[in-house]
MINU-729548 format. One record per residue (C-alpha): residue number from 1; chain; x, y, z; residue in three letters. Coordinates in Angstrom, 3 decimals, m for minus. Layout:
<sites>
   seq   mol       east      north         up   type
   NUM     A          X          Y          Z    ALA
...
</sites>
This chain:
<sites>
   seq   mol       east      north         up   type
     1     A    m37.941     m4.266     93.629    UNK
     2     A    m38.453     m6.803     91.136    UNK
     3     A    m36.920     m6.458     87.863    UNK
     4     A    m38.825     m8.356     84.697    UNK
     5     A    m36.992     m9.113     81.700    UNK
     6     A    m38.210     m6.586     78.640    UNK
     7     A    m40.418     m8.962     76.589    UNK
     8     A    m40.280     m6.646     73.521    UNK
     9     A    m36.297     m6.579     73.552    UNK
    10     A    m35.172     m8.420     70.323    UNK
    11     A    m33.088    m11.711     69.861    UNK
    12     A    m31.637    m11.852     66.721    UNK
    13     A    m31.069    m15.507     67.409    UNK
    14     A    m34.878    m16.023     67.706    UNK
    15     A    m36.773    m17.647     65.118    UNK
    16     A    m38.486    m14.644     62.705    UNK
    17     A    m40.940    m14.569     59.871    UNK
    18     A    m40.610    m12.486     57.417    UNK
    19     A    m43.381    m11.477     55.056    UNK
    20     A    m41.974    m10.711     50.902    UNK
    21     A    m43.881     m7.447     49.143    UNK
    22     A    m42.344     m6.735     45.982    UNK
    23     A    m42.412     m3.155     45.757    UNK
    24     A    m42.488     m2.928     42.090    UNK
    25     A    m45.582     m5.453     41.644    UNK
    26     A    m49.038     m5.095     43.098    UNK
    27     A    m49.422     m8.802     42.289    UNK
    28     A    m49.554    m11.278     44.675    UNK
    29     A    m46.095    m13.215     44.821    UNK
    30     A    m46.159    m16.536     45.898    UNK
    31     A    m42.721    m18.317     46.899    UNK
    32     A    m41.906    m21.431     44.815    UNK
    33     A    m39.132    m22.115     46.721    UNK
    34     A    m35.621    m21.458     48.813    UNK
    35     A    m32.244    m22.456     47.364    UNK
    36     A    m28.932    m22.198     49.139    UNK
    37     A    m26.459    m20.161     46.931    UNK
    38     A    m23.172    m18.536     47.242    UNK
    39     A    m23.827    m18.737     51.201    UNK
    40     A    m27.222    m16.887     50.738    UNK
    41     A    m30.938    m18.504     51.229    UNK
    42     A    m32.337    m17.118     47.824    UNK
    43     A    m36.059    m17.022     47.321    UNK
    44     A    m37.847    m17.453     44.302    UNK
    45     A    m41.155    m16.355     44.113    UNK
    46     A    m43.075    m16.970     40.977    UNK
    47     A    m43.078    m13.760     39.711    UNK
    48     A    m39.720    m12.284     41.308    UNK
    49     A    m36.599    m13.153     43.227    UNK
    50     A    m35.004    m12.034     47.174    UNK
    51     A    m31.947    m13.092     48.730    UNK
    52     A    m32.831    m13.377     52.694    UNK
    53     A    m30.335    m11.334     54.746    UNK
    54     A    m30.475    m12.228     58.549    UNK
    55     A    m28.888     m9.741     61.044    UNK
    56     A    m26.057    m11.835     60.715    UNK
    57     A    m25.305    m11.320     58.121    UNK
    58     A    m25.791     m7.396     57.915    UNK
    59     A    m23.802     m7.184     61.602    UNK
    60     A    m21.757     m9.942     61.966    UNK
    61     A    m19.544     m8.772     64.788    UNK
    62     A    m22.772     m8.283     66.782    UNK
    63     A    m21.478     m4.933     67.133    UNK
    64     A    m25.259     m3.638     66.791    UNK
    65     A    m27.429     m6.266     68.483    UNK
    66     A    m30.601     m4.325     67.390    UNK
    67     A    m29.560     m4.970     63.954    UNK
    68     A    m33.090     m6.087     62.256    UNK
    69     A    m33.115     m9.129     59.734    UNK
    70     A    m33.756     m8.047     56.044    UNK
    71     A    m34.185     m9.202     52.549    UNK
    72     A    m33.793     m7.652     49.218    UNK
    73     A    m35.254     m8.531     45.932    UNK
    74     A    m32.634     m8.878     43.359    UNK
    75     A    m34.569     m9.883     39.935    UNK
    76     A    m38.518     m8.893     38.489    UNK
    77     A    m38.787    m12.288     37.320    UNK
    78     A    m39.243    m15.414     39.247    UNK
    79     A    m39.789    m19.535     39.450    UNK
    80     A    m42.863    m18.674     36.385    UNK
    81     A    m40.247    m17.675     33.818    UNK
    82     A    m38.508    m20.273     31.339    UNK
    83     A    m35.031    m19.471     31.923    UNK
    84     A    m34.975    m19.471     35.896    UNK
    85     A    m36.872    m22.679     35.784    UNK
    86     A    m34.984    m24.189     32.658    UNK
    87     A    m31.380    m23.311     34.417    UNK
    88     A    m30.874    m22.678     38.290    UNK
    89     A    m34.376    m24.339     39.155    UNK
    90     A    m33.844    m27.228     36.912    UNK
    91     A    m30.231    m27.795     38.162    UNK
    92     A    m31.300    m27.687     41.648    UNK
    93     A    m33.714    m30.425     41.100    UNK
    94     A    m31.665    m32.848     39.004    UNK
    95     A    m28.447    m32.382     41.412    UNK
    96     A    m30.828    m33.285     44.403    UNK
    97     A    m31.689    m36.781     42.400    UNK
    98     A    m28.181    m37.781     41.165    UNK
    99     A    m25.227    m38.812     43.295    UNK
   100     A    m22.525    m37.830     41.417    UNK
   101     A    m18.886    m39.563     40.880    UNK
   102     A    m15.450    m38.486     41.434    UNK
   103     A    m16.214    m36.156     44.743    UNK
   104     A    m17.975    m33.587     42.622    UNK
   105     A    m18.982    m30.941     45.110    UNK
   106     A    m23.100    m30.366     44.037    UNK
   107     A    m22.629    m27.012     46.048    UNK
   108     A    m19.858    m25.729     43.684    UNK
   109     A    m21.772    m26.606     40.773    UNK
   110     A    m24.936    m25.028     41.872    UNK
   111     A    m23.165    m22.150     42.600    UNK
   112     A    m21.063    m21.854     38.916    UNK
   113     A    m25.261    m22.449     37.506    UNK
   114     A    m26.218    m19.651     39.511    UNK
   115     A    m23.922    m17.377     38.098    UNK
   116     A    m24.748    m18.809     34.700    UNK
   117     A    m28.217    m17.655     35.121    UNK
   118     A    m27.872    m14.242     36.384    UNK
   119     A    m25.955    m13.463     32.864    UNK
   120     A    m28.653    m15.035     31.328    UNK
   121     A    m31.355    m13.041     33.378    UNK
   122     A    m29.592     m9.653     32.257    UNK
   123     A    m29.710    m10.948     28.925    UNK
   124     A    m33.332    m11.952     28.889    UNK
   125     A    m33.581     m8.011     30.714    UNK
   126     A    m32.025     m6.467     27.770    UNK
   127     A    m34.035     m7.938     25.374    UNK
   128     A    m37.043     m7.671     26.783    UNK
   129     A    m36.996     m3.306     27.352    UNK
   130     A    m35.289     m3.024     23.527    UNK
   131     A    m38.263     m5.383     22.413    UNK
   132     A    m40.762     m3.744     24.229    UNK
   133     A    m39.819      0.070     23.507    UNK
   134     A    m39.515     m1.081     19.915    UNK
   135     A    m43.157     m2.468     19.855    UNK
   136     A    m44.147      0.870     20.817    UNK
   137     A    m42.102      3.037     18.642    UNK
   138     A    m43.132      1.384     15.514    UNK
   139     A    m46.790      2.544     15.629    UNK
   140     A    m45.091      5.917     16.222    UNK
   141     A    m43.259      5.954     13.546    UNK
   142     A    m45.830      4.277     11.180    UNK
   143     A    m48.144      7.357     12.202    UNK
   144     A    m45.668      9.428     11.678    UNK
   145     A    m45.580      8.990      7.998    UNK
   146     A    m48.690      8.046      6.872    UNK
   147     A    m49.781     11.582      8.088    UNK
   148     A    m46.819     13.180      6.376    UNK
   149     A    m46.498     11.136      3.528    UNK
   150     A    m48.445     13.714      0.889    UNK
   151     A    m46.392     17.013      2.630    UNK
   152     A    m42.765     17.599      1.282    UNK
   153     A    m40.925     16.007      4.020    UNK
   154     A    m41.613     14.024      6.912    UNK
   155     A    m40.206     14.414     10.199    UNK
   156     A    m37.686     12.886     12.107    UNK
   157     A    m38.387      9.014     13.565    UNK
   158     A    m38.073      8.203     17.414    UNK
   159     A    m35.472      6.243     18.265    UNK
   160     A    m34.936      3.718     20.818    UNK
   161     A    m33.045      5.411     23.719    UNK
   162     A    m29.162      4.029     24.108    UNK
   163     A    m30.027      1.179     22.129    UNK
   164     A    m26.071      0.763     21.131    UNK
   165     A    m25.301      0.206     24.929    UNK
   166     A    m28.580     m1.674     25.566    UNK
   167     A    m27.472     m3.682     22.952    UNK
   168     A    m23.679     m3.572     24.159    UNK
   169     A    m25.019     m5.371     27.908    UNK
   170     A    m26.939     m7.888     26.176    UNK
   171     A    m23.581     m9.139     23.899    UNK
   172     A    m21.686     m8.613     26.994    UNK
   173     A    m23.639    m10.812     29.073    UNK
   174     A    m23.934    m13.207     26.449    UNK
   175     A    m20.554    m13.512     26.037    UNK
   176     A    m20.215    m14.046     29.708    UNK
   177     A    m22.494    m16.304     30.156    UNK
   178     A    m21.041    m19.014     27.147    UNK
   179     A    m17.551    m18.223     29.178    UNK
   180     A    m19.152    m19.546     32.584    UNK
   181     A    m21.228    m21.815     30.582    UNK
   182     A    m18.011    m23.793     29.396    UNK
   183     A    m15.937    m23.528     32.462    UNK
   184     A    m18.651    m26.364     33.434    UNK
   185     A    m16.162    m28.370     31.655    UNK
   186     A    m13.348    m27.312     34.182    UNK
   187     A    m15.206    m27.855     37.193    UNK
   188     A    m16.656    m31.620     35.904    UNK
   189     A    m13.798    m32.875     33.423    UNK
   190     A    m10.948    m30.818     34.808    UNK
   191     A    m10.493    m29.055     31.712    UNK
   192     A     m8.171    m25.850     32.246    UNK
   193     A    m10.145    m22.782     31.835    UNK
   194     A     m9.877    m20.700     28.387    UNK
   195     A    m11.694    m17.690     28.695    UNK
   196     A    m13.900    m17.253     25.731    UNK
   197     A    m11.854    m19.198     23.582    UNK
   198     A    m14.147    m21.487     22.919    UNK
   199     A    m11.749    m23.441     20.020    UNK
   200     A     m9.320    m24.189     23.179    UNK
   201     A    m12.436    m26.121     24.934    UNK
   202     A    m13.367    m28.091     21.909    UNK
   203     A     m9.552    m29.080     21.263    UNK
   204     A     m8.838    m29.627     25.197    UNK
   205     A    m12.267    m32.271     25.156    UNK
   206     A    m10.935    m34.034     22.028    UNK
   207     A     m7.210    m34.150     23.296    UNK
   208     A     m8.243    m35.212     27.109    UNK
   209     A    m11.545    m36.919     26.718    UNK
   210     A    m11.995    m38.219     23.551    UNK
   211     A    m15.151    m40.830     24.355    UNK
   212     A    m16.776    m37.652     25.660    UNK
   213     A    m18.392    m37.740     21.941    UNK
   214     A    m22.066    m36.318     22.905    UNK
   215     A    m20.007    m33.492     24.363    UNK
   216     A    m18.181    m32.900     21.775    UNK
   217     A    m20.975    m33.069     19.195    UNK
   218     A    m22.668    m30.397     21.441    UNK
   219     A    m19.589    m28.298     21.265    UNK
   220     A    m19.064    m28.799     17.527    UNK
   221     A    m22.916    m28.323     16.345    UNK
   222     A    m23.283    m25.012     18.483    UNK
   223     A    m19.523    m23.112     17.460    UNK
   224     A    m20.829    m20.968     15.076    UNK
   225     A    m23.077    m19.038     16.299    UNK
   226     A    m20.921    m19.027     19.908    UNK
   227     A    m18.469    m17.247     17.919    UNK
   228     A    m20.806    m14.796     16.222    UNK
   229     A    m21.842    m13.768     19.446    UNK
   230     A    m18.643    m13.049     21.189    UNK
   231     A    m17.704    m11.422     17.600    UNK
   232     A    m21.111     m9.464     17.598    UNK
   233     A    m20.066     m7.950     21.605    UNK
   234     A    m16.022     m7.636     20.189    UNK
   235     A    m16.744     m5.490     17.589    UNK
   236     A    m18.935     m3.392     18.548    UNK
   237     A    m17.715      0.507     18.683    UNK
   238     A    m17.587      0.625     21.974    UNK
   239     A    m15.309     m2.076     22.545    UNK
   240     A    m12.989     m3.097     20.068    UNK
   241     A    m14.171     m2.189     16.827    UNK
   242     A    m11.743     m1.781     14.010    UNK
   243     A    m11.435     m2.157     10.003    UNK
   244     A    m12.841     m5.788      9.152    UNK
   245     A    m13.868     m6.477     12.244    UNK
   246     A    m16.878     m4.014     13.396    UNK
   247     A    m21.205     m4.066     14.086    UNK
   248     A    m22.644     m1.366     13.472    UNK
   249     A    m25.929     m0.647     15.143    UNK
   250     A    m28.794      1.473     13.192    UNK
   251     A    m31.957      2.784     14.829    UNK
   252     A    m35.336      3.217     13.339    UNK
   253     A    m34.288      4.797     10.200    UNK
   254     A    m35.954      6.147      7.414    UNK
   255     A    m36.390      4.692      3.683    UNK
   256     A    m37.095      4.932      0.097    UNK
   257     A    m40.770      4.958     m0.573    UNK
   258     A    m41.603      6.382      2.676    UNK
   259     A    m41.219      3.529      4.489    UNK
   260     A    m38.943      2.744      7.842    UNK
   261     A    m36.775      0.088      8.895    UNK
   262     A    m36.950     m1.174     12.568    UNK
   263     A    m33.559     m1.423     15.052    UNK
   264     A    m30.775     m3.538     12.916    UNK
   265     A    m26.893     m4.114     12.383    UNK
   266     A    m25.135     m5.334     10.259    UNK
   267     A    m21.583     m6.620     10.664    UNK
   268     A    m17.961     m7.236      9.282    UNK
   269     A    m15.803     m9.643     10.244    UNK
   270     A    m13.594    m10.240      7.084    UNK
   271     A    m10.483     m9.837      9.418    UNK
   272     A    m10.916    m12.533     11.161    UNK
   273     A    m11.998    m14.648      7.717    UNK
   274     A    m15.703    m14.176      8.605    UNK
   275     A    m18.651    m13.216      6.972    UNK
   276     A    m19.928     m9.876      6.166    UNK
   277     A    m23.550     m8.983      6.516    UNK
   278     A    m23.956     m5.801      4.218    UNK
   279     A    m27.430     m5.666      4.375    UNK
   280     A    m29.318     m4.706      7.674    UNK
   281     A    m30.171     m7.704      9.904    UNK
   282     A    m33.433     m7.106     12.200    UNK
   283     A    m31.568     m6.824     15.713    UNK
   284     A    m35.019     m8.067     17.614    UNK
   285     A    m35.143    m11.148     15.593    UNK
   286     A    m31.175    m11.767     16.415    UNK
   287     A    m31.746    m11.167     19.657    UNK
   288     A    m34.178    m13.853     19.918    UNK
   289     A    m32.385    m16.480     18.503    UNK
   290     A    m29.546    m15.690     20.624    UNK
   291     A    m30.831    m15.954     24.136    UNK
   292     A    m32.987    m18.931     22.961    UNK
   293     A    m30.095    m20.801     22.058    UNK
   294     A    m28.314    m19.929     25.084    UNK
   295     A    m30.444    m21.322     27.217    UNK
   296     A    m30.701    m24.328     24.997    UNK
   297     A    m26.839    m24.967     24.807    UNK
   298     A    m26.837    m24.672     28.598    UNK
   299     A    m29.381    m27.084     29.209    UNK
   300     A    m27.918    m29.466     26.983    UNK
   301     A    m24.253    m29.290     28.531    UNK
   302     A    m25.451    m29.363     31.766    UNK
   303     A    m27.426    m32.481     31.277    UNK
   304     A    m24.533    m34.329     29.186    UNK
   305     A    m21.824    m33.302     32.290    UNK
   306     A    m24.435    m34.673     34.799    UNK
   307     A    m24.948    m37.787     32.699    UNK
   308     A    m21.167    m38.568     32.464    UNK
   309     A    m20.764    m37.904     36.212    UNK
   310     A    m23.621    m39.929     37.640    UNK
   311     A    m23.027    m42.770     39.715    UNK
   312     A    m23.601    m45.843     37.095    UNK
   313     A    m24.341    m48.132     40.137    UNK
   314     A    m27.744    m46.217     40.566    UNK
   315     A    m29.341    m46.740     36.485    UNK
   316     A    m30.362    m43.284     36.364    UNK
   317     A    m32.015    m41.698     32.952    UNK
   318     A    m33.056    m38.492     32.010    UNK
   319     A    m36.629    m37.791     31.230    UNK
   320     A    m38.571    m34.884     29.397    UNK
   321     A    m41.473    m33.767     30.773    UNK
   322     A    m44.439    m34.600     29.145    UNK
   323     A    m46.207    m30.900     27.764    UNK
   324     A    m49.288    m31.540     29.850    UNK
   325     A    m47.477    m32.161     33.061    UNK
   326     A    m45.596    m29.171     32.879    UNK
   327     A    m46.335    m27.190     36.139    UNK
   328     A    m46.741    m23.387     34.988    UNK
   329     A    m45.350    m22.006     38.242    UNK
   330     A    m41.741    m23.630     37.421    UNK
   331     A    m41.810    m24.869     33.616    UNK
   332     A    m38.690    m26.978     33.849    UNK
   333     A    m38.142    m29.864     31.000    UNK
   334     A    m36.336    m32.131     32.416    UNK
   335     A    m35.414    m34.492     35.452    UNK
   336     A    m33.879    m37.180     36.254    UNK
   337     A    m34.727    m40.725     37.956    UNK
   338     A    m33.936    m44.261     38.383    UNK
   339     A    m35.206    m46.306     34.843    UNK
   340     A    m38.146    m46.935     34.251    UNK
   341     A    m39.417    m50.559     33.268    UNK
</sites>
């Protein structure tokens, strides 16, 4: 008797396709690309992200050789959206055109930017849900009392749902992601790591590398509002709020004149010889500013530790994209070639 092999029995050591539906999106979801990170293959489709994970990776003792290959999508937003392309995308593509001095280890960095952006993605998360439910909310409460306005009260105004802690994991991650942000000065200057205190950096830079100056202008320019924002996550009730050093968070709230007054906060932080904001601040507004500068800080230190770590033999420059040749599927700014004459 003849015995065939079974030509459906599976190899995990075979070479697979795998096809990517996002099950939160209807939308087609084209990949952009594949980036090696923290010993994953990550994906990044325009519209969403998926870390690939082979069988190996599920089983690997082989202890269950039927063990399937998988993937899971970690992120809703993808290659399309400014801050994936402006950080992790953007990195990837300038450390692939540099060679870099002093045995810098491009896999180490890449890795430190990933984590970089994933604080910055559950910042740009954060915002987004407290901007969008407030959109909403405000015609609400705007119909609210314009019908009630001529009766002898009006009633009470929706609020945004958790907003404090919603507001709590966007200061968090911010705060994170300046503190990973700056430990790009450890891994490329060998600057000992400070946690956020961000003073330390500044005086380590000026102590160790003093004709580091675009660095430190960087670092200098940008320390206010750094502070404020690891203040604004410090203070908050939830954490470590206390006399002269406390944001309070207000929700849609009713006013004089029958009018309202969208999510703010207002802050003191006297204790620490700050300012004190008395008046309500509009928290979407802050929230803007915040996460825009983030991302701008980050580019710009990244760029200025790449610069001072490039191999001089090889006359690279860095170049801005010109607003017309920005591809919409990854809208990075920047990259990085040899000069041009």
């Amino acid at each position: 008797m003849e015995i065939r092999p079974n030509s459906n029995r599976f190899d995990r050591n075979a070479a697979f396709t795998m096809q990517l539906v996002n099950p939160d999106s209807n939308e087609p979801d084209a990949i952009y690309c594949e980036v090696n990170l923290k010993g994953f293959s990550i994906w990044f489709l325009e519209n969403s992200i998926a870390k690939a994970l082979p069988a190996e990776t599920i089983d690997p003792e082989n202890k269950e050789p039927d063990t399937r290959h998988s993937h899971q999508f970690i992120h809703s937003i993808g290659s399309r959206n400014w801050f994936i392309a402006r950080t992790i995308l953007q990195a990837d593509n300038i450390l692939g055109a540099v060679i870099l001095d002093n045995g810098l280890n491009k896999q180490v960095i890449l890795d430190h930017v990933w984590d970089c952006t994933q604080h910055l993605i559950n910042c740009e998360k954060s915002y987004y849900e407290i901007d969008s439910d407030t959109t909403k909310l405000m015609h609400e409460c705007d119909k609210i009392i314009n019908q009630k306005k001529t009766s002898s009260h009006i009633p009470s105004l929706p609020q945004v749902e958790n907003l404090e802690q919603r507001v709590a994991t966007f200061f968090g991650h911010g705060k994170r992601f300046l503190e990973k942000s700056h430990e790009l000065l450890c891994i490329f200057y060998g600057c000992r790591p400070h946690g956020a205190n961000f003073k330390e950096f500044r005086k380590w830079m000026a102590n160790n590398k003093p004709l580091k100056t675009e660095i430190a202008a960087l670092l200098d320019k940008d320390k206010k509002w750094i502070q404020l924002l690891a203040w604004y996550r410090n203070a908050l009730e939830i954490n470590h709020s206390q006399p002269g050093f406390n944001v309070t968070i207000e929700n849609f709230k009713h006013r004089a004149g029958n009018k309202f007054t969208c999510p703010s906060f207002r802050y003191d932080f006297s204790r620490e010889k700050g300012e004190v904001q008395n008046e309500p601040c509009d928290l979407i507004r802050e929230m803007d500013v915040l996460i825009n500068n983030m991302l701008e800080f980050f580019e710009e230190l990244f760029l200025l530790c790449v610069k001072d770590n490039w191999d001089d033999l090889y006359d690279y420059e860095i170049y801005r994209h010109k607003k017309e040749d920005i591809n919409a599927k990854c809208p990075t700014l920047y990259y990085i070639s040899r000069k041009q004459k």
